[in-house]
Each structure stands twice: as structure tokens, then as C-alpha cells.
C-alpha positions as CSV (number, residue, x, y, z in Angstrom):
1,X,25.8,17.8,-22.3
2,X,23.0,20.3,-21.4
3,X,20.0,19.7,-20.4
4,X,18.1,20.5,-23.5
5,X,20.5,18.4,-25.4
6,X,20.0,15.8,-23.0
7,X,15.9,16.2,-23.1
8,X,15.9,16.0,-26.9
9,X,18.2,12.7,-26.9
10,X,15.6,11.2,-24.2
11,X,12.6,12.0,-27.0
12,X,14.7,10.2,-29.8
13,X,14.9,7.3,-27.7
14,X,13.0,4.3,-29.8
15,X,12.1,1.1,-28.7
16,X,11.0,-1.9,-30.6
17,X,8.3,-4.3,-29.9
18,X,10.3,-7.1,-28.0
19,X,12.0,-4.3,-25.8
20,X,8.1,-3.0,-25.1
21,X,6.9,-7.0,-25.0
22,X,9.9,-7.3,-22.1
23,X,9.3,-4.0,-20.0
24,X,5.4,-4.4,-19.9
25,X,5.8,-8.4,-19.5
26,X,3.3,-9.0,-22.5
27,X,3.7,-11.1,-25.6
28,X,5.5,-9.6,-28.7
29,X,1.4,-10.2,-30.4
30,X,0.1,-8.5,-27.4
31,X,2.3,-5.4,-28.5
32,X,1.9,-5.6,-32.3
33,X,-1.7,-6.1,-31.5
34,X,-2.1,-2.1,-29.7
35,X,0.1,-1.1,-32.9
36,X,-2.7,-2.3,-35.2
37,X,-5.2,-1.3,-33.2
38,X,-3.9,2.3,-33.4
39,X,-4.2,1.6,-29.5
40,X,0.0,2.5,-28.8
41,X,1.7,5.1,-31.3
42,X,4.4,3.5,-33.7
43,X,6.3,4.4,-36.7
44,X,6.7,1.9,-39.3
45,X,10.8,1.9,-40.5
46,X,10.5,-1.1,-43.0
47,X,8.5,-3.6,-44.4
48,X,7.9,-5.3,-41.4
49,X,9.6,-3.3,-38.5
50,X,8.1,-0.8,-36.1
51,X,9.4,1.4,-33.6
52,X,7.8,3.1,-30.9
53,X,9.2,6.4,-28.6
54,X,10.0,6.1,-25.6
55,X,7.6,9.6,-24.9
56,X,5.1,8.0,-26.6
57,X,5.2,4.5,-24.8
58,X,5.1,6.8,-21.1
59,X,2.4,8.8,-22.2
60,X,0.1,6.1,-23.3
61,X,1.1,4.2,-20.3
62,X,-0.3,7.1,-18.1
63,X,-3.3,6.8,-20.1
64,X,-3.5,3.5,-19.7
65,X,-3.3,4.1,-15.9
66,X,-5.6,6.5,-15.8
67,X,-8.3,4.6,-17.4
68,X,-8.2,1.6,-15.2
69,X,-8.0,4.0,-12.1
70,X,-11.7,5.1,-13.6
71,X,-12.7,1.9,-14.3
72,X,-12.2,0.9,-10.8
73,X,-14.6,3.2,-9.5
């Protein structure tokens, strides 16, 4: 596999909210919570279910980082 085959598999990677709720070690409301907020970028797949990319998830965690490392000054 290439490496732009392999970049472009890596930005179709999805993750649901339990597998967010587990990696981030926050409730499964917590998540759905930042969803409904507009907060963390998802894509609604069904009536009910959301999925979030993995690029997205990183980028917002930088953000995320970045604005408690301002915060704290």
C-alpha cells in the first residue's frame, strides 16, 4: 500500500461515540453532549447513530489543548 493510499484510509477512519467515550475516558452523554453542541464534528448515519473522523476527533483535540494551554495563563 502507498502512502497516499494509506493517508486517505487513515482520513476514512470513523469512530463512534462509545469508542470516543473510551479513548477520552468521558461518559457516552459527555460525548453526545459536544455533538449537540456543535462543540466536536459528527456525521449523523441514521436515525440515531453518529460517527465522528478520526481527523476530525485529533484536530479538535489539539484545539481543545490549545485552549486550556491559554487558559492557564
Amino acid at each position: 500500500m502507498s502512502t497516499s493510499s494509506a493517508n486517505s484510509t487513515e482520513e476514512q477512519s470513523f469512530l463512534n461515540p462509545q469508542e470516543i467515550s473510551d479513548l477520552l475516558r468521558v461518559s457516552v452523554q459527555t460525548v453526545r453532549r459536544w455533538i449537540k453542541e456543535g462543540s466536536l464534528p459528527a456525521y449523523k448515519v441514521g436515525p440515531r447513530m453518529w460517527r465522528i473522523r478520526k481527523t476530525d476527533l485529533d484536530e479538535w483535540l489539539d484545539r481543545q489543548r490549545s485552549t486550556t494551554a491559554i487558559d492557564d495563563n
